[in-house]
C-alpha positions as CSV (number, residue, x, y, z in Angstrom):
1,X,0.0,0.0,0.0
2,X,1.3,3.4,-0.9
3,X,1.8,5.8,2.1
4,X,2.8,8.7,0.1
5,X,0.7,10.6,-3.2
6,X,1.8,9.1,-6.0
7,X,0.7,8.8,-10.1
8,X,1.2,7.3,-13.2
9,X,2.8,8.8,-15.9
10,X,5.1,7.2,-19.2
11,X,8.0,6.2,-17.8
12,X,11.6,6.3,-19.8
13,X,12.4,3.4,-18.4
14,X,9.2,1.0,-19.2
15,X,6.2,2.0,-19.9
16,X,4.3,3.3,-17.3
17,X,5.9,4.1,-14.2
18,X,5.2,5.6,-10.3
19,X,5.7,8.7,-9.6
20,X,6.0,10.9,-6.4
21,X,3.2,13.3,-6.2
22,X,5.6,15.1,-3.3
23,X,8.8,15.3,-1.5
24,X,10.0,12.1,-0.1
25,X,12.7,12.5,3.0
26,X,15.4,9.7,3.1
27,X,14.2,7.2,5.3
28,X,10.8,8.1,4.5
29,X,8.2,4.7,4.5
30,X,7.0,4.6,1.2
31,X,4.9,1.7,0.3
32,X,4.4,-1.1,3.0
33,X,2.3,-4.7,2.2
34,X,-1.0,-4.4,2.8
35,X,-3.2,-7.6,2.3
36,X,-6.4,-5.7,2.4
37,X,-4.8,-3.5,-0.7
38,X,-2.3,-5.6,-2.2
39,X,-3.7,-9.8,-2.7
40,X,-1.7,-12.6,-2.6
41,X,-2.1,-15.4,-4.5
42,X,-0.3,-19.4,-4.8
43,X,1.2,-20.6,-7.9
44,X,-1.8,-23.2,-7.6
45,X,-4.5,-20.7,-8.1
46,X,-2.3,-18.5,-10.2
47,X,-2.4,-21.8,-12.7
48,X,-6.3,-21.5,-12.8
49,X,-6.8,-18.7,-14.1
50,X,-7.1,-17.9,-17.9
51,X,-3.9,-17.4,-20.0
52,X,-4.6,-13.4,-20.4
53,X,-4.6,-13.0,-16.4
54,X,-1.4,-15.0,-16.4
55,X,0.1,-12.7,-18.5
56,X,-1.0,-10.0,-16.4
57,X,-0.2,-11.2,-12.8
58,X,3.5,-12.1,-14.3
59,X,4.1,-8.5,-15.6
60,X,2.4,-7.0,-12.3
61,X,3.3,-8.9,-9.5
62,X,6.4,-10.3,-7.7
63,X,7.2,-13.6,-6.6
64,X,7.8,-14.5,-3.3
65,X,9.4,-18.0,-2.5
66,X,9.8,-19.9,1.0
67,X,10.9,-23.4,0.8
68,X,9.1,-25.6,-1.6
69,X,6.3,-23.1,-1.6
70,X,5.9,-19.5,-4.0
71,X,3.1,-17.0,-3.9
72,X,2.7,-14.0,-5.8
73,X,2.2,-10.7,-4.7
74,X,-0.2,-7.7,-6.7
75,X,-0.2,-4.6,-5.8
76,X,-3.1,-3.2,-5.4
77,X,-2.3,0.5,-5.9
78,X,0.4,2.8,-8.2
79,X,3.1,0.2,-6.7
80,X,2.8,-1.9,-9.0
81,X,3.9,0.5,-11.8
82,X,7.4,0.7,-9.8
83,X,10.2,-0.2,-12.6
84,X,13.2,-1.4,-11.8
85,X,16.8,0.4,-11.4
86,X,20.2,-0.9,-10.7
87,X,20.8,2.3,-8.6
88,X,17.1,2.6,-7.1
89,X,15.7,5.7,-5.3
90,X,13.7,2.8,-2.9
91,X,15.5,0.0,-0.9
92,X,13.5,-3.0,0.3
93,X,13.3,-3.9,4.0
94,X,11.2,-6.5,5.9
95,X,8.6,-6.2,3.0
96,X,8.7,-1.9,2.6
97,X,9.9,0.5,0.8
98,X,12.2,3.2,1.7
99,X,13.6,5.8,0.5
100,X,17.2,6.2,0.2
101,X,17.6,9.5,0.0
102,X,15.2,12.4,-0.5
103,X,13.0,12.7,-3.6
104,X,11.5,15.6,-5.3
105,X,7.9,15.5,-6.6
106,X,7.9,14.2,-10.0
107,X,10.6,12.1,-9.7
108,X,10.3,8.4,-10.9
109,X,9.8,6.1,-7.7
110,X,12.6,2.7,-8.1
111,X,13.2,0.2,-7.1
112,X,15.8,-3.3,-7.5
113,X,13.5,-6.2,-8.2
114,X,16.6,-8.2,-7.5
115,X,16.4,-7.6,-3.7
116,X,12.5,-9.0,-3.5
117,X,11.3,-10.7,-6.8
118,X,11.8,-14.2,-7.2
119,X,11.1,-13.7,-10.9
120,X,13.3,-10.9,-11.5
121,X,15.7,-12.5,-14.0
122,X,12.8,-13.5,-16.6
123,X,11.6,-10.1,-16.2
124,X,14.7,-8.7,-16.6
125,X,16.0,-10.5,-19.7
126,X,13.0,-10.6,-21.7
C-alpha cells in the first residue's frame, strides 16, 4: 500500500511508471504490504486462471518464494507501476519500501527487483 501521493505517468524506463506526487525525505516509509490493498495469490490458483490474467499477474506482480512453496504478490495500488533500477531511489526492508535519499515530486519512484522478486531475472531478460 502506498503511504505517500503518488501517479502514473510514461515512464523512460518502461512504460508506465510511479511517480512521487511530493517530497519524499530519506528514510521516509514509502509503500508497505498491505493484504487488504495488495492480494496474494499461490502458484496453484495463479495456474487457474485464464492465459490473459497469467500474463498480467507475471508483468504486475512479484514472486515471493519460502521453501518448496511460491506466492505471488499484486499490488493493489500505483506500486505496482514501480520499474526497476540498478541504482534505485527505494531500498527494500522486511517487505517496505524506503527511501534512500530524499526525492523531489515528480521524480520516478525505483526500485531493485533483485532484492525481492523471485522472478526478476525473466523479467529482466526478456
Amino acid at each position: 500500500m502506498m503511504l505517500v501521493r503518488s501517479s502514473v505517468k510514461y515512464s523512460s524506463i518502461h512504460g508506465l511508471g510511479c511517480f512521487a506526487d511530493q517530497d519524499i525525505k530519506k528514510g521516509e516509509l514509502v509503500w508497505k504490504l498491505n493484504p487488504r490493498i495488495d492480494l496474494e495469490f499461490d502458484l496453484k490458483t495463479i495456474e487457474t486462471f485464464p492465459e490473459i490474467t497469467r500474463d498480467f499477474l507475471k508483468m504486475y506482480s512479484y514472486g515471493q518464494e519460502s521453501g518448496a512453496s511460491k506466492t505471488y504478490i499484486l499490488c493493489g495500488d500505483h506500486a505496482r507501476h514501480m520499474n526497476h533500477s540498478k541504482s534505485p531511489n527505494l531500498s527494500e526492508e522486511n517487505g517496505c519500501n524506503i527511501a534512500v535519499r530524499d526525492i523531489k515530486a515528480g521524480e520516478e519512484l525505483t526500485c531493485d527487483y533483485t532484492l525481492f522478486d523471485a522472478d526478476s531475472d525473466s523479467k529482466l531478460h526478456a
